[in-house]
C-alpha distance (Angstrom), angle and dihedral (degrees) to the residues before:
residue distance angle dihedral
X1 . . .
X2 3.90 . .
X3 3.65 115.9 .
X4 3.84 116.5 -112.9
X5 3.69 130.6 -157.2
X6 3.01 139.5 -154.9
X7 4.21 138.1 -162.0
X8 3.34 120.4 -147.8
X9 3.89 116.7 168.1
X10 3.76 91.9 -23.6
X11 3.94 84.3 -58.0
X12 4.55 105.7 123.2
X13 4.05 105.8 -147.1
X14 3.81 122.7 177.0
X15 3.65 119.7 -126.2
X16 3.69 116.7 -124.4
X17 3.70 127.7 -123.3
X18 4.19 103.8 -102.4
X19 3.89 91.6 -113.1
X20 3.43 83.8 57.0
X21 3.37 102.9 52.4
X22 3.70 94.8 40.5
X23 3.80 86.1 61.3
X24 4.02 86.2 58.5
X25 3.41 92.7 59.7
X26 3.63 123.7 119.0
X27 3.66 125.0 -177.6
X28 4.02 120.5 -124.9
X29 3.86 105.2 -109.0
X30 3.76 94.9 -125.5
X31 3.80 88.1 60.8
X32 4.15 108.0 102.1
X33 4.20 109.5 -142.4
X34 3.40 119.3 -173.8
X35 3.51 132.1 -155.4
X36 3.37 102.9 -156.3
X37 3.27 124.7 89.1
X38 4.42 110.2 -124.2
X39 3.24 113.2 -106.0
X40 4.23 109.2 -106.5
X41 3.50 114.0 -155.1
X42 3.78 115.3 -149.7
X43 3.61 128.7 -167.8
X44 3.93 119.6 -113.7
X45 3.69 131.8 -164.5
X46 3.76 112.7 -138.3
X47 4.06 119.9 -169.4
X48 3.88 121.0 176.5
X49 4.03 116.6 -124.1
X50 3.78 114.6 -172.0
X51 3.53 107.6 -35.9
X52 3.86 95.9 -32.4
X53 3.91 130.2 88.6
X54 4.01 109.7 -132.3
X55 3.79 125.0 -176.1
X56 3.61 131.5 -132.0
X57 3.86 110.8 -113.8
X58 4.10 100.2 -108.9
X59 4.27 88.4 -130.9
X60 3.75 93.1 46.0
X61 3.84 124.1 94.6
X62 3.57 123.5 -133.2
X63 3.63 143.7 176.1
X64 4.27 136.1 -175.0
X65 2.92 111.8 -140.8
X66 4.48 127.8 -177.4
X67 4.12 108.1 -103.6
X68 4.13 116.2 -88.1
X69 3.70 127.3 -170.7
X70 3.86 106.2 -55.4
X71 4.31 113.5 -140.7
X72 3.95 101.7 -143.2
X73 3.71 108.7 -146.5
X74 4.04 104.3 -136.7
X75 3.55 111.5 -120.8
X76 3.95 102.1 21.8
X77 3.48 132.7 127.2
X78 4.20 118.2 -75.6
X79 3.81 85.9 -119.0
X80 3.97 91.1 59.4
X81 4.26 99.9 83.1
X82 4.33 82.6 -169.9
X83 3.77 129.1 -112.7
X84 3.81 136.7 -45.1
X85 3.79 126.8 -167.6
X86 3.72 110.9 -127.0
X87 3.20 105.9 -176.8
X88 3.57 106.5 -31.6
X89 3.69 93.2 -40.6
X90 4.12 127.0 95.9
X91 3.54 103.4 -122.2
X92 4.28 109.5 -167.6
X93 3.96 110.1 -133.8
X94 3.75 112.9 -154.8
X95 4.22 125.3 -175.9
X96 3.77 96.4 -121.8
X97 3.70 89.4 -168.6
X98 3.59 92.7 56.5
X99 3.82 86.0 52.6
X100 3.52 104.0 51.1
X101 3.81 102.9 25.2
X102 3.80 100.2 27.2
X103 4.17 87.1 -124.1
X104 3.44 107.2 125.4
X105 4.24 121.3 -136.9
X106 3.38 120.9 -134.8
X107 3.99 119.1 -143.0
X108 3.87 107.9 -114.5
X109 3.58 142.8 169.5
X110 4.17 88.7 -107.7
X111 3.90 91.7 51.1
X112 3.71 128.3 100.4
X113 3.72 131.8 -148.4
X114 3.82 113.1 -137.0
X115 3.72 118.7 -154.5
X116 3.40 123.9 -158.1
X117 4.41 126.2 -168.7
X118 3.81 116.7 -7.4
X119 3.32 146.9 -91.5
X120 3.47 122.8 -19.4
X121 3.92 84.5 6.0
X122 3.50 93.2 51.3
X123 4.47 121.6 123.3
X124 3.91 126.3 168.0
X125 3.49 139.5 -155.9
X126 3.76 132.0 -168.7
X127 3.74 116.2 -108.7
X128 3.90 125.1 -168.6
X129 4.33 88.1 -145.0
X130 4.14 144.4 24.2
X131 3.66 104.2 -82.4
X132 4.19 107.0 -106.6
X133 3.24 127.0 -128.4
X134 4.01 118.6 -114.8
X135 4.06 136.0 -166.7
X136 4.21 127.2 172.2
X137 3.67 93.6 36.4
X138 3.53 100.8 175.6
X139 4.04 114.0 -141.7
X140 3.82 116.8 -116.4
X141 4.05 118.1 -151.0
X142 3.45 94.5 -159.3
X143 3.41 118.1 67.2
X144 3.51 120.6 -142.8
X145 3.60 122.7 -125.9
X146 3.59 114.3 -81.8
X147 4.03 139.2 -158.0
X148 4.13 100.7 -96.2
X149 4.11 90.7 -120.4
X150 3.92 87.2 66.6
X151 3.35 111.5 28.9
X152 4.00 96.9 95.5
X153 4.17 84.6 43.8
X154 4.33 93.8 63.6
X155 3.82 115.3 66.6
X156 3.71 97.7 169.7
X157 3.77 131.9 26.9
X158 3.99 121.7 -162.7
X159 3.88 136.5 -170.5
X160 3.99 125.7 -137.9
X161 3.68 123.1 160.8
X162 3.94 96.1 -1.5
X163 3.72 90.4 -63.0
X164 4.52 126.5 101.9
X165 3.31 121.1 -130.2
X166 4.00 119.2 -168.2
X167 3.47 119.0 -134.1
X168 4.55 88.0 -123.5
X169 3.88 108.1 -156.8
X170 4.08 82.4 -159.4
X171 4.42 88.7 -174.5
X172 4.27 89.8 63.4
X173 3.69 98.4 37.1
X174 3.87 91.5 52.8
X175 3.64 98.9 34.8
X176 3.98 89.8 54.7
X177 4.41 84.7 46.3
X178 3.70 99.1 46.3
X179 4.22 79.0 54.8
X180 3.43 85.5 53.4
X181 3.51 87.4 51.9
C-alpha cells in the first residue's frame, strides 16, 4: 500500500492503513450499542396434515394449487396419490395423513394440493385448507411427541395461539419415504 501524506499547517502526518484506523476508534459514550442482535420477525406458512400442524420451510417455494387428474403409479405405496404434471414437470402427490396417522384422504373437489420446492425438486401433499400465514411463533424446548416416521424430519417445534407447529424439513422426510418406496 503506497504511503500517503498529508499537510496540515506545515505539519507532514502519515495516513494510516483503514484497518488501522478502525482499530483507533473509540465510540462517543452517549452512543447506546447493543449486543443483541433485534429480533426479525419472519412470516411462516403453517398447513395442517393429519392431526399435526407442519410449517413451510421460510427458503422453500410453494404453491396451492385446486386438485387435477391424479396418474396412480401401479404397484406403489397407498401413501403415494400418483403423479401430476405441473407445468411440464411430474410432481408425486402423497396423502400425508395416511402417512402419519394411517387415515387415508380422499381427493375431492374441496381439497387442495400443496406444492412444495420446484421443478425437478418438486413433492405434494393434499391439504384439506390454504396454508395461513404465521408471525411470533414462540419456540418450545420440549418437543412434543411425534409419529415415529417424522420424528428425525422436525428439529424445532413452536407454540402460537395454543396450537404446535413443527418446524417440517419436507426434502429429508420425503427423500428417506421415496427410499421406502
Amino acid at each position: 500500500m503506497s504511503q500517503f501524506t498529508s499537510s496540515n499547517a506545515g505539519q507532514s502526518k502519515e495516513w494510516l492503513p483503514p484497518s488501522v484506523a478502525l482499530e483507533r476508534f473509540t465510540p462517543p459514550g452517549d452512543l447506546l450499542w447493543s449486543d443483541v442482535a433485534p429480533l426479525v420477525e419472519r412470516k411462516r406458512y403453517g398447513y395442517r396434515a393429519g392431526s399435526l400442524n407442519l410449517l413451510i420451510k421460510a427458503e422453500v417455494g410453494s404453491e396451492v394449487i385446486r386438485p387435477q387428474t391424479v396418474a396412480p403409479l401401479p404397484g406403489a405405496a397407498a401413501h403415494l396419490l400418483g403423479l401430476i404434471n405441473l407445468r411440464g414437470n411430474l410432481v408425486p402427490i402423497f396423502d400425508l395423513g395416511l402417512v402419519l396417522s394411517g387415515r387415508r384422504s380422499e381427493v375431492t373437489a374441496s381439497k387442495l394440493f400443496l406444492i412444495l420446492d420446484k421443478a425437478e425438486n418438486a413433492v405434494g401433499m393434499l391439504i384439506d385448507s390454504y396454508p395461513q400465514p404465521l408471525t411470533e411463533l414462540r419456540a418450545i424446548t420440549q418437543m412434543p411427541q411425534l409419529p415415529a416416521s417424522l420424528e428425525a424430519h422436525v428439529p424445532a417445534a413452536f407454540v402460537k395461539d395454543d396450537k404446535v407447529w413443527l418446524d417440517f424439513n419436507h426434502e429429508s422426510f420425503f427423500e428417506k419415504l421415496s427410499r421406502s418406496l
